[in-house]
Gaussian input, Z-matrix of N, CA and C with variables (Angstrom, degrees):
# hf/3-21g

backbone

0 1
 N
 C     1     B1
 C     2     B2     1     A1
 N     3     B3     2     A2     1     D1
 C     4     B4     3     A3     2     D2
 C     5     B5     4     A4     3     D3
 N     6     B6     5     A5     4     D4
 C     7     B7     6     A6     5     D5
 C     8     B8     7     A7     6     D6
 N     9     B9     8     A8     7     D7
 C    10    B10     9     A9     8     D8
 C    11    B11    10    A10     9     D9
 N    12    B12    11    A11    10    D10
 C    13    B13    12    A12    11    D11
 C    14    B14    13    A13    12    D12
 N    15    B15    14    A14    13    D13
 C    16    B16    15    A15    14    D14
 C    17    B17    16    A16    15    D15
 N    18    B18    17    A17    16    D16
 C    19    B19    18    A18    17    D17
 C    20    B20    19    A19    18    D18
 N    21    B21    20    A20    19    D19
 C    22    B22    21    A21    20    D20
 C    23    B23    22    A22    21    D21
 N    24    B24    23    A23    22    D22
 C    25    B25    24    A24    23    D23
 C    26    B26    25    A25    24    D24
 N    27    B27    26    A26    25    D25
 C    28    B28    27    A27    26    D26
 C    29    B29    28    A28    27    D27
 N    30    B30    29    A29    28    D28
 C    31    B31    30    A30    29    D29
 C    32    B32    31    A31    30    D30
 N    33    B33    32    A32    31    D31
 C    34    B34    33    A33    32    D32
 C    35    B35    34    A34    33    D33
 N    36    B36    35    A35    34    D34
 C    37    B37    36    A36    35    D35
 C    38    B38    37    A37    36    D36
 N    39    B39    38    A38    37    D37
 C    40    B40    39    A39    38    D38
 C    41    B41    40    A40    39    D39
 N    42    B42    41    A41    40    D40
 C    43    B43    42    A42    41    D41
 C    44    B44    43    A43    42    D42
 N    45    B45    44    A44    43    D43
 C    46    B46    45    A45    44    D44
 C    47    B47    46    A46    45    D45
 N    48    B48    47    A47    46    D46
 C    49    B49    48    A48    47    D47
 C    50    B50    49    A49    48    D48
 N    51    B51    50    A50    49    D49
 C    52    B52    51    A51    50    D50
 C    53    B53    52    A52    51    D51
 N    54    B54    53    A53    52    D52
 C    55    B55    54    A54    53    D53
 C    56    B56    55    A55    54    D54
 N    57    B57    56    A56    55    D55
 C    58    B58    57    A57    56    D56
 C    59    B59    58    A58    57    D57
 N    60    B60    59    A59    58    D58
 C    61    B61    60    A60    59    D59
 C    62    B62    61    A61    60    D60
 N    63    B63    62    A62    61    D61
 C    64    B64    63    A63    62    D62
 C    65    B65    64    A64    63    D63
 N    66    B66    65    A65    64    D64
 C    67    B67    66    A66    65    D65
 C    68    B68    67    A67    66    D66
 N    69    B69    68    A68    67    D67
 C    70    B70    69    A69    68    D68
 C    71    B71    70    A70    69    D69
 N    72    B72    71    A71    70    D70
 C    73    B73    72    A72    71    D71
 C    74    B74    73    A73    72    D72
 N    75    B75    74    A74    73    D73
 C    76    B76    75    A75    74    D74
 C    77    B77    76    A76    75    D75
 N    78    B78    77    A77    76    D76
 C    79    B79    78    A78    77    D77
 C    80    B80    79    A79    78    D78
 N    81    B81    80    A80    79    D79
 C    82    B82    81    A81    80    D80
 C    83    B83    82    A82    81    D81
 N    84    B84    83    A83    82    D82
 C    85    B85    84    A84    83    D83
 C    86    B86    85    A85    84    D84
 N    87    B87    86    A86    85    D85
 C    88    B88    87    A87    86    D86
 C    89    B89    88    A88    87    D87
 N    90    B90    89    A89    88    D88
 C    91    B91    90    A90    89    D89
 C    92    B92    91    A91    90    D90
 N    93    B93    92    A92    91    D91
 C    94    B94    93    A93    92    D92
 C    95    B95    94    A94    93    D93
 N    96    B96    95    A95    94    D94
 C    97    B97    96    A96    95    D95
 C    98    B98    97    A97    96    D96
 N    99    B99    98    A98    97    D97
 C   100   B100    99    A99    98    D98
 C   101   B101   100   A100    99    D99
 N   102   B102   101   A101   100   D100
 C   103   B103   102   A102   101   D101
 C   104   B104   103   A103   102   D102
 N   105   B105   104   A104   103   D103
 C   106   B106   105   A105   104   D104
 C   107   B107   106   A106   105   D105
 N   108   B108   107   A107   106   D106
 C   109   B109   108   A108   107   D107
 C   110   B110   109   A109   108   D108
 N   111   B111   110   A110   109   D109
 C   112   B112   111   A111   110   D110
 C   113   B113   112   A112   111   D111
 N   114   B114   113   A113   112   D112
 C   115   B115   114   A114   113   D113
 C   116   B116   115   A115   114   D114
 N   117   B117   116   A116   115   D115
 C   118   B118   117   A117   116   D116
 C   119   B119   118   A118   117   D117
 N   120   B120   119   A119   118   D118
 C   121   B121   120   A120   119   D119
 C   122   B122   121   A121   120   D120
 N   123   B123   122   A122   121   D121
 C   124   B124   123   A123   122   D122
 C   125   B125   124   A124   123   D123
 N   126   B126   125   A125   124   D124
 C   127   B127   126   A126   125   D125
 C   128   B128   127   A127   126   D126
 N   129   B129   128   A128   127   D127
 C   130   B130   129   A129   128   D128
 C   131   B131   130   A130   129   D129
 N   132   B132   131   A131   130   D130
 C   133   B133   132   A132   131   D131
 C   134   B134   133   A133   132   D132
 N   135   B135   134   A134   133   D133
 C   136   B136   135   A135   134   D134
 C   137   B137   136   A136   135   D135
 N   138   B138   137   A137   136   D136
 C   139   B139   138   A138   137   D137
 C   140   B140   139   A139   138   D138
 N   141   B141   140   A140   139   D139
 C   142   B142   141   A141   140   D140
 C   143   B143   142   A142   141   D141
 N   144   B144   143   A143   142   D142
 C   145   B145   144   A144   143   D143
 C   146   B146   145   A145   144   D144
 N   147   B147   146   A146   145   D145
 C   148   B148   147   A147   146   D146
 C   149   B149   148   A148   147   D147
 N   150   B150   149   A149   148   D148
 C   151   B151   150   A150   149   D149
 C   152   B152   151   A151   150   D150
 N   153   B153   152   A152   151   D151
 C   154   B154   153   A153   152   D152
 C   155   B155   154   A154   153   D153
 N   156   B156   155   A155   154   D154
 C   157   B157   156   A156   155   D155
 C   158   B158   157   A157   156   D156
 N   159   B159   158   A158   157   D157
 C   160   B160   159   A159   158   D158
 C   161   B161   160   A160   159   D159
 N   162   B162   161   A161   160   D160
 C   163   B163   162   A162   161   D161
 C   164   B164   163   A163   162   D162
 N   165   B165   164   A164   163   D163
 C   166   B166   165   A165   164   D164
 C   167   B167   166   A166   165   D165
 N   168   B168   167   A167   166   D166
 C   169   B169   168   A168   167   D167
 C   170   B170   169   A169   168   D168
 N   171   B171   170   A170   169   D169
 C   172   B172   171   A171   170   D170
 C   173   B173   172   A172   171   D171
 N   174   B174   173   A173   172   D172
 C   175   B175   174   A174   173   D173
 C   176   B176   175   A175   174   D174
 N   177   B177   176   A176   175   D175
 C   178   B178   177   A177   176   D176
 C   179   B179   178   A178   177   D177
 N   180   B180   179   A179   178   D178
 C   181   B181   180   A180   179   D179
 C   182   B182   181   A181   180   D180
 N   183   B183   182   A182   181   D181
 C   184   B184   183   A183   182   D182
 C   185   B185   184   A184   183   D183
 N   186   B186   185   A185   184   D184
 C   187   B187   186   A186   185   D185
 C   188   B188   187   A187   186   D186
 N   189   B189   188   A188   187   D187
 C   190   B190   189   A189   188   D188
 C   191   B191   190   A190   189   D189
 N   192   B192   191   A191   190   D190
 C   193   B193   192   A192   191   D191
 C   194   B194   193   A193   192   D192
 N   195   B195   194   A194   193   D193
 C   196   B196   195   A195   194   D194
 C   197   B197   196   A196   195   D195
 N   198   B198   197   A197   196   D196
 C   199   B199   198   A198   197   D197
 C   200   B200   199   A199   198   D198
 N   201   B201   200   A200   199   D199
 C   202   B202   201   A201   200   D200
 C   203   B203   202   A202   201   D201
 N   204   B204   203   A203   202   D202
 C   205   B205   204   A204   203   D203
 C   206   B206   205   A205   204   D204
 N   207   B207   206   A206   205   D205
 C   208   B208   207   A207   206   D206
 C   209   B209   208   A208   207   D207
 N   210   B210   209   A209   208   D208
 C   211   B211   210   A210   209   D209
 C   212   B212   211   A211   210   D210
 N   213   B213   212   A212   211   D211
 C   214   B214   213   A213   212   D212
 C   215   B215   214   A214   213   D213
 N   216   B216   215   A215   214   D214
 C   217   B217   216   A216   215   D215
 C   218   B218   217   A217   216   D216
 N   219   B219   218   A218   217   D217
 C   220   B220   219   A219   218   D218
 C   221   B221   220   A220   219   D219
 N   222   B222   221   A221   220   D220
 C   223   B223   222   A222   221   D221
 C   224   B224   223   A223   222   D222
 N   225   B225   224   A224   223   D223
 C   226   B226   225   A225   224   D224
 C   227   B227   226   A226   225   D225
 N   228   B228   227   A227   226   D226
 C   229   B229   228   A228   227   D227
 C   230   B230   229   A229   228   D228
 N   231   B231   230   A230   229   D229
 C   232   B232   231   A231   230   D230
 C   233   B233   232   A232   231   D231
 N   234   B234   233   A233   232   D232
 C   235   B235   234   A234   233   D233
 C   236   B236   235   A235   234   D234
 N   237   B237   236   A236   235   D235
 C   238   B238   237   A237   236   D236
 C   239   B239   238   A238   237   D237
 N   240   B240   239   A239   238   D238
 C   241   B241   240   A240   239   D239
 C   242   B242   241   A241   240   D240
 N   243   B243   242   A242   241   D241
 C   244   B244   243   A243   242   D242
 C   245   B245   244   A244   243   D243
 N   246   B246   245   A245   244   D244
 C   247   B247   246   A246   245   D245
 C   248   B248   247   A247   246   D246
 N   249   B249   248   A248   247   D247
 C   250   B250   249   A249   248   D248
 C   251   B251   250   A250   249   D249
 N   252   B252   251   A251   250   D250
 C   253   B253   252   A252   251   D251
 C   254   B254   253   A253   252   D252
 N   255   B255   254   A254   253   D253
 C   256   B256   255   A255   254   D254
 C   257   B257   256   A256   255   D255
 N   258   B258   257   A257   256   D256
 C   259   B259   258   A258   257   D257
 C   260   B260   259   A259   258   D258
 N   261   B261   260   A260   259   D259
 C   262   B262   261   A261   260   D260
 C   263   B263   262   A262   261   D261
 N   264   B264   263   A263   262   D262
 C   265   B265   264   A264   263   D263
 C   266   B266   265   A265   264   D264
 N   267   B267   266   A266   265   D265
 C   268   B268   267   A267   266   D266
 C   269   B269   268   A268   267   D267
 N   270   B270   269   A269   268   D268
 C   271   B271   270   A270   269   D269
 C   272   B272   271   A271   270   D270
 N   273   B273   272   A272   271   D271
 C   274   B274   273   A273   272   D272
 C   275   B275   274   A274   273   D273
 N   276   B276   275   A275   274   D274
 C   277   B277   276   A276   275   D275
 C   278   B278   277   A277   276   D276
 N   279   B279   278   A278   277   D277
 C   280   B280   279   A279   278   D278
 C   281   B281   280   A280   279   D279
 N   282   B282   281   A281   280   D280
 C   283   B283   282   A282   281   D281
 C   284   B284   283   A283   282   D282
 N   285   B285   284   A284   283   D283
 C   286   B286   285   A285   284   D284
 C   287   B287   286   A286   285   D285

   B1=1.4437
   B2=1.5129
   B3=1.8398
   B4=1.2638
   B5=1.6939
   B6=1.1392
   B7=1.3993
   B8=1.7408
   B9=1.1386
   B10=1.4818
   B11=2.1484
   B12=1.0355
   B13=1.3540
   B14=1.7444
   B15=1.1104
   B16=1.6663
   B17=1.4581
   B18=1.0953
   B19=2.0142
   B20=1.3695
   B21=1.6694
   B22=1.1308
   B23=1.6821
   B24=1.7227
   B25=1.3983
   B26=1.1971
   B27=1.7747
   B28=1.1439
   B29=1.6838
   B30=1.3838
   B31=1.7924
   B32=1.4591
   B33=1.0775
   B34=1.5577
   B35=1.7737
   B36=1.5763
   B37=1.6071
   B38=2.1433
   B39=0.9148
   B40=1.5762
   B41=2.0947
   B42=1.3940
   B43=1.5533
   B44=1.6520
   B45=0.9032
   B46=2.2403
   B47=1.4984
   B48=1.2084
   B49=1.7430
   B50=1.6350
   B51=1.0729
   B52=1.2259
   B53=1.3391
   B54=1.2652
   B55=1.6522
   B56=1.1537
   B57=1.5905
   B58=1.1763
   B59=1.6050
   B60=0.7916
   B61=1.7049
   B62=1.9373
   B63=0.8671
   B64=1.9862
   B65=1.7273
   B66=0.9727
   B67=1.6599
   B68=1.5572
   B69=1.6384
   B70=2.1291
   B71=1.1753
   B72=1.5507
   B73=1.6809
   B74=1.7837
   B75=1.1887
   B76=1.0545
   B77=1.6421
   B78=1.5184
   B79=1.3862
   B80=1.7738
   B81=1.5135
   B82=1.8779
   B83=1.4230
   B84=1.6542
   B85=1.5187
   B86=1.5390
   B87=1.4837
   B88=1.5342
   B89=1.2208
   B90=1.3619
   B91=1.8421
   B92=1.5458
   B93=1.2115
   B94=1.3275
   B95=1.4244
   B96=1.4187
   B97=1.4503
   B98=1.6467
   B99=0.9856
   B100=2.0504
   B101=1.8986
   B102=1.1438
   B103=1.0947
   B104=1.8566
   B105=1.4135
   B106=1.6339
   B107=2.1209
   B108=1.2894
   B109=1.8657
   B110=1.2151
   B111=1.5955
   B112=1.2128
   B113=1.7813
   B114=1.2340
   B115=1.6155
   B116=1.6674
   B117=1.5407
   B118=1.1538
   B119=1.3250
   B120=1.4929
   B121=1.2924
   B122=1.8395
   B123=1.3142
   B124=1.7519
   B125=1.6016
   B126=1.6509
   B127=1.3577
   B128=1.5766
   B129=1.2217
   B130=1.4420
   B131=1.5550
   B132=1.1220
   B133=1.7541
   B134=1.6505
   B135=1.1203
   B136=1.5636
   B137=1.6924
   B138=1.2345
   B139=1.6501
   B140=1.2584
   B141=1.1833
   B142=1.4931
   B143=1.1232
   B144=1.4899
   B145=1.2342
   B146=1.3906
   B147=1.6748
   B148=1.5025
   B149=1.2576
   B150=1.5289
   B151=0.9282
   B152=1.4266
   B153=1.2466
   B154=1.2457
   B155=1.4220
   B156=1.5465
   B157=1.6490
   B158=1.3932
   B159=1.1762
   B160=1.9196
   B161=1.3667
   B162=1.5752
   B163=1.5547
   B164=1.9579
   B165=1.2553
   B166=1.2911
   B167=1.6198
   B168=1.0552
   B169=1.9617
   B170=1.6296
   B171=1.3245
   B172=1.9112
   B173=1.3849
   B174=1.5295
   B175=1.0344
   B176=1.7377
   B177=1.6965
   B178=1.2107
   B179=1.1776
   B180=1.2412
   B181=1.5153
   B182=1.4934
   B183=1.9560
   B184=1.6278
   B185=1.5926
   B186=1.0728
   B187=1.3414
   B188=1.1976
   B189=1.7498
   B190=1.3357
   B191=1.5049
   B192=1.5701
   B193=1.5797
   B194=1.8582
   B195=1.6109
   B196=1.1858
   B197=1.4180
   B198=1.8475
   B199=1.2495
   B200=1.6778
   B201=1.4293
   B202=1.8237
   B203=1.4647
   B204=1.4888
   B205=1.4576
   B206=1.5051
   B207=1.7057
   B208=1.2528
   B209=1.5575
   B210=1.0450
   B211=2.1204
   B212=1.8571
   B213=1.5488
   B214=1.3617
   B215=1.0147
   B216=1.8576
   B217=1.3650
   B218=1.2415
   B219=1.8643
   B220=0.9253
   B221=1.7039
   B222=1.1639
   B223=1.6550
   B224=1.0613
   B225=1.0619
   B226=2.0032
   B227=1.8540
   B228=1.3127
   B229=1.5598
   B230=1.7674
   B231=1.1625
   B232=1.5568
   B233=1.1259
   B234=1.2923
   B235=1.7216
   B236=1.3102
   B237=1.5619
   B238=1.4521
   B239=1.5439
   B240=1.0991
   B241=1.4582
   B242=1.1749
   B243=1.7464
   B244=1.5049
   B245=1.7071
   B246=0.9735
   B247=1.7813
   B248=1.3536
   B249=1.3639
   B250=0.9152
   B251=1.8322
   B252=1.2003
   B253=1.2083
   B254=2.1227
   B255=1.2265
   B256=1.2115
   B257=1.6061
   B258=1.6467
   B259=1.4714
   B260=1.8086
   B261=1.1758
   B262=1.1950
   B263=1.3664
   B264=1.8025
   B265=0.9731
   B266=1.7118
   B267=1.0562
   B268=1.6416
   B269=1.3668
   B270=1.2163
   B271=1.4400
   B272=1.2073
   B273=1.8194
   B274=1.0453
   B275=1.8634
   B276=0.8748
   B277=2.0789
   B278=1.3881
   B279=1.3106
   B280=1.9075
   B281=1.7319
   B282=1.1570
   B283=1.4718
   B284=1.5904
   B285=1.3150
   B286=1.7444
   B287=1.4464
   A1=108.89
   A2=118.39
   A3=99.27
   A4=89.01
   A5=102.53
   A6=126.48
   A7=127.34
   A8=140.31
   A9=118.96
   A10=68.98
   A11=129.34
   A12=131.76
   A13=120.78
   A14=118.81
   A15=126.27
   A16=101.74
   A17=112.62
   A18=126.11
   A19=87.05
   A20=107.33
   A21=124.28
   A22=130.01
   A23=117.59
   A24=90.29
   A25=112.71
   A26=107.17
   A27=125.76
   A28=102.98
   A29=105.07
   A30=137.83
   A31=96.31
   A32=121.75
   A33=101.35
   A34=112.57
   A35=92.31
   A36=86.75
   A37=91.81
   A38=103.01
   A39=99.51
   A40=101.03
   A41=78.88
   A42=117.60
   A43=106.30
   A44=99.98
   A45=116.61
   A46=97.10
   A47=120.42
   A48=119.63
   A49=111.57
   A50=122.50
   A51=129.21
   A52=130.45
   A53=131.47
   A54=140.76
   A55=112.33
   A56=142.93
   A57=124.89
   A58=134.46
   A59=107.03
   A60=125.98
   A61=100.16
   A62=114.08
   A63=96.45
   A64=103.14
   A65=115.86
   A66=120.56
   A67=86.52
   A68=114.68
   A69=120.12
   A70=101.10
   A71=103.80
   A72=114.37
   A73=120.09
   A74=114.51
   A75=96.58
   A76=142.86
   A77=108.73
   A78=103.34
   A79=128.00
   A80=94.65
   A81=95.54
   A82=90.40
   A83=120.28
   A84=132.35
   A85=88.09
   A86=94.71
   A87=109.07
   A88=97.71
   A89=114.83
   A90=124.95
   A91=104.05
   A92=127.97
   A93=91.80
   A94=125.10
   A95=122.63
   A96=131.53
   A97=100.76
   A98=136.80
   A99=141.61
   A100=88.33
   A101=118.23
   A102=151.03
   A103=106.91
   A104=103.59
   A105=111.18
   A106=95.67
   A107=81.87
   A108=90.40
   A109=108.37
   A110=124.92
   A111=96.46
   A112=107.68
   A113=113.74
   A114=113.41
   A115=96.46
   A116=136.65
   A117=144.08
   A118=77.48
   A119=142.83
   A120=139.96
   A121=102.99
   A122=113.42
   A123=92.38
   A124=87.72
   A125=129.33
   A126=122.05
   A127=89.93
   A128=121.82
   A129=124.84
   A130=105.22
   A131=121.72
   A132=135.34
   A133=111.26
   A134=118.71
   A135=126.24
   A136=120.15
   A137=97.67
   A138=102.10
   A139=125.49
   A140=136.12
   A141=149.81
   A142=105.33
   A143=134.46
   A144=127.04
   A145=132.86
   A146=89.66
   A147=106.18
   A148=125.28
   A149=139.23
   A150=148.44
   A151=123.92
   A152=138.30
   A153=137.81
   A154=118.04
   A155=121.43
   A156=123.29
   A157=110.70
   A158=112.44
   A159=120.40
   A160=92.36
   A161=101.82
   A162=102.17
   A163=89.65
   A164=105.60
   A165=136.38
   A166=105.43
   A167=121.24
   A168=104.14
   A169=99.39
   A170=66.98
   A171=91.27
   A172=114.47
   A173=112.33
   A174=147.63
   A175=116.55
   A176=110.94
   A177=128.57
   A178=112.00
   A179=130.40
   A180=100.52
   A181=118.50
   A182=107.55
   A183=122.11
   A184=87.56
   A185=96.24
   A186=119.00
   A187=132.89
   A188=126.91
   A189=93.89
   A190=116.65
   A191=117.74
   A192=97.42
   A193=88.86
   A194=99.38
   A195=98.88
   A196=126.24
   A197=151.70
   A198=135.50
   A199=125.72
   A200=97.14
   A201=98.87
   A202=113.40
   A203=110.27
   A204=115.66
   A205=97.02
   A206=129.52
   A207=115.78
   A208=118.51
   A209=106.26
   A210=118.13
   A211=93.13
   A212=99.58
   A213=117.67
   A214=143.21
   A215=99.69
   A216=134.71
   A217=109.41
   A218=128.13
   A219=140.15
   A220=106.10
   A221=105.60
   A222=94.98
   A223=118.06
   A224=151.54
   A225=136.35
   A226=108.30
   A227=101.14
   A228=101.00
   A229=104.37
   A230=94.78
   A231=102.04
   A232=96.71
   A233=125.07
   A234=133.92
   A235=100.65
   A236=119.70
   A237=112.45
   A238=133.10
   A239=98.04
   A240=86.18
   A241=102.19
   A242=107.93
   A243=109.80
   A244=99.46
   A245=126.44
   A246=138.16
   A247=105.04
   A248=123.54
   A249=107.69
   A250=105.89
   A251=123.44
   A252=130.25
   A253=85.28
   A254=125.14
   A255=120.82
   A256=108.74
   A257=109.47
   A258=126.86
   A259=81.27
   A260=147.80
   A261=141.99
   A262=92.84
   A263=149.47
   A264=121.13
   A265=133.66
   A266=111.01
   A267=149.81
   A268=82.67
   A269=124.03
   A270=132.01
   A271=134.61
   A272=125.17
   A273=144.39
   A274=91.09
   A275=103.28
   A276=106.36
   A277=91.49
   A278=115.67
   A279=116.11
   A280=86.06
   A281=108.90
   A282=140.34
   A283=123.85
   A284=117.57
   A285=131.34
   A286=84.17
   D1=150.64
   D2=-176.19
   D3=-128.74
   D4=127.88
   D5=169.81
   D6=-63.91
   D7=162.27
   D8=-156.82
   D9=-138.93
   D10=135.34
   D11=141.65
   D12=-118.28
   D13=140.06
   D14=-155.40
   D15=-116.46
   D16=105.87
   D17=-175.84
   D18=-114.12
   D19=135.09
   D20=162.56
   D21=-26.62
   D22=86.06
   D23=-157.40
   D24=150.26
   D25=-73.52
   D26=-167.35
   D27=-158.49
   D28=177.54
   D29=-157.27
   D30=-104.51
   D31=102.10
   D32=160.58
   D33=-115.34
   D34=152.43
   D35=-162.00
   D36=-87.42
   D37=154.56
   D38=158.11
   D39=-163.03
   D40=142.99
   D41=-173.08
   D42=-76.49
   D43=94.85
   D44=174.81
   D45=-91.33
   D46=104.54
   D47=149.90
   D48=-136.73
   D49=178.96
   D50=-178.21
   D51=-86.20
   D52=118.67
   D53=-132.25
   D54=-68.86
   D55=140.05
   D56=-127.45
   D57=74.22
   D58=-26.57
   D59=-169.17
   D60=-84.21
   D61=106.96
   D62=-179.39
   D63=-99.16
   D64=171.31
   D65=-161.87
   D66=-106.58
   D67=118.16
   D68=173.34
   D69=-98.76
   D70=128.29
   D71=153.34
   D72=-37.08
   D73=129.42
   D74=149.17
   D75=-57.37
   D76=-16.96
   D77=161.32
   D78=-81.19
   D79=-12.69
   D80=-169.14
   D81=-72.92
   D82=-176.98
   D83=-178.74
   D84=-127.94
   D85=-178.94
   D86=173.44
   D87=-109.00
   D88=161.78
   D89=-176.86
   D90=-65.03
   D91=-40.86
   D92=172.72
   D93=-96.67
   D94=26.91
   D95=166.21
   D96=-85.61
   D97=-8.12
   D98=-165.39
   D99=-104.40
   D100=130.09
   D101=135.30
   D102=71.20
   D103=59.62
   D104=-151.19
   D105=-85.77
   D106=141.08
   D107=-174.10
   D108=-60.15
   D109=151.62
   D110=170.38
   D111=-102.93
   D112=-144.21
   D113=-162.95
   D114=-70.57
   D115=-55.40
   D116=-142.04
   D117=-75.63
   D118=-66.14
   D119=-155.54
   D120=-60.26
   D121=-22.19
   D122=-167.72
   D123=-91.26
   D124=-19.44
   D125=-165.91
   D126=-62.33
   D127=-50.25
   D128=-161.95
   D129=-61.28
   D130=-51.57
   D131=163.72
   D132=-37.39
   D133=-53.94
   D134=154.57
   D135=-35.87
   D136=-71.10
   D137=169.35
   D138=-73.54
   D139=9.58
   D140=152.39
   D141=-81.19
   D142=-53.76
   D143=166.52
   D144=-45.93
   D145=-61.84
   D146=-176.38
   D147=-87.47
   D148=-21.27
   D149=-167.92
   D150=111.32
   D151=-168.27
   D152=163.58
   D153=-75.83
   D154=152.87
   D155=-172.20
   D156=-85.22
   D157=120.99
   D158=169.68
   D159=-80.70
   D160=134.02
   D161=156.04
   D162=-139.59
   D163=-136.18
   D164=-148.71
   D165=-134.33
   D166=78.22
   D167=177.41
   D168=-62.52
   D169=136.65
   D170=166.04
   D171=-40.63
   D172=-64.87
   D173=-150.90
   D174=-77.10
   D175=-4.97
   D176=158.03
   D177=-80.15
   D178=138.82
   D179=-8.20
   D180=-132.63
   D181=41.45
   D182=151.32
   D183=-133.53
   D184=115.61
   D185=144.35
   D186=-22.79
   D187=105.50
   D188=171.26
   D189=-116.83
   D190=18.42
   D191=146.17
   D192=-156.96
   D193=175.36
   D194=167.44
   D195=-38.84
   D196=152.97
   D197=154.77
   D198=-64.34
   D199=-9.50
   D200=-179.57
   D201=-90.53
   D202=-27.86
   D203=-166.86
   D204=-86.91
   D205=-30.73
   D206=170.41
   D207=-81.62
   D208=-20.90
   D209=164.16
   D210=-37.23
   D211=-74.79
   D212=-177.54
   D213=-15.54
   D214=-67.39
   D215=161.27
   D216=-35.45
   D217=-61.43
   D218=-140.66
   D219=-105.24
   D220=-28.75
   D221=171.72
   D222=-67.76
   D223=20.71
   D224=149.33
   D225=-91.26
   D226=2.11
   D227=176.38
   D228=-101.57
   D229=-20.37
   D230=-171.63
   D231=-77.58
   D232=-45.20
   D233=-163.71
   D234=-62.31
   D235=-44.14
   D236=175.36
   D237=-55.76
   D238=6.67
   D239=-165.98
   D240=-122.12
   D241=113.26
   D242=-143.16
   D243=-87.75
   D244=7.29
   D245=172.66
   D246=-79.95
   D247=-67.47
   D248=-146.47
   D249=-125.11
   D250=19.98
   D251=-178.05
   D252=-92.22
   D253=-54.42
   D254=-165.51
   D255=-52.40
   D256=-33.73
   D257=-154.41
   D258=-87.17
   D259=-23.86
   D260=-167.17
   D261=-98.10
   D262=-49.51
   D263=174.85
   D264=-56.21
   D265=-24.48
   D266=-157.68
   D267=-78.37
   D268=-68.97
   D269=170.52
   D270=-37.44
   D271=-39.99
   D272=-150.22
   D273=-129.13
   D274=27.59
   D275=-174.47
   D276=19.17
   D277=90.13
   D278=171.02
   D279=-143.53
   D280=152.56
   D281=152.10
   D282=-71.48
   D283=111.25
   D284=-177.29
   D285=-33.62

């Protein structure tokens, strides 16, 4: 709350809140507004916790193509995705 006090003269503004309370810039952030993960980084935070994901391969149980040639296929879509392809090298200690 901002309080109005009246000195002979002039207006002075002064700041009334409850003790403990400190007065924030509008330019400072709060700690968890500074350097927020993005999605690929909490997926990885998940599997540190939890372990690795069980699913179901497709591809059980006839195959329908090699696993390297569909790796292949699919990495220039991965590369695009400028979030979380960086957060997967970062991950994997590899070089862009």
């Amino acid at each position: 709350m901002l309080a109005l006090a009246v000195w002979p003269g002039e207006v002075l503004a002064q700041a009334t809140r409850p003790n403990g309370i400190q007065e924030r810039l509008n330019s400072e952030r709060f700690p968890f507004e500074r350097d927020q993960p993005i999605q690929a980084d909490l997926k990885f935070r998940l599997l540190d916790v939890f372990g690795p994901l069980l699913y179901c391969d497709p591809d059980y149980p006839v195959a329908r193509a090699d696993e390297q040639s569909l790796a292949l296929a699919r990495f220039p879509q991965i590369q695009t995705d400028a979030l979380t392809y960086p957060a997967i090298l970062a991950r994997e200690h590899l070089d862009p």
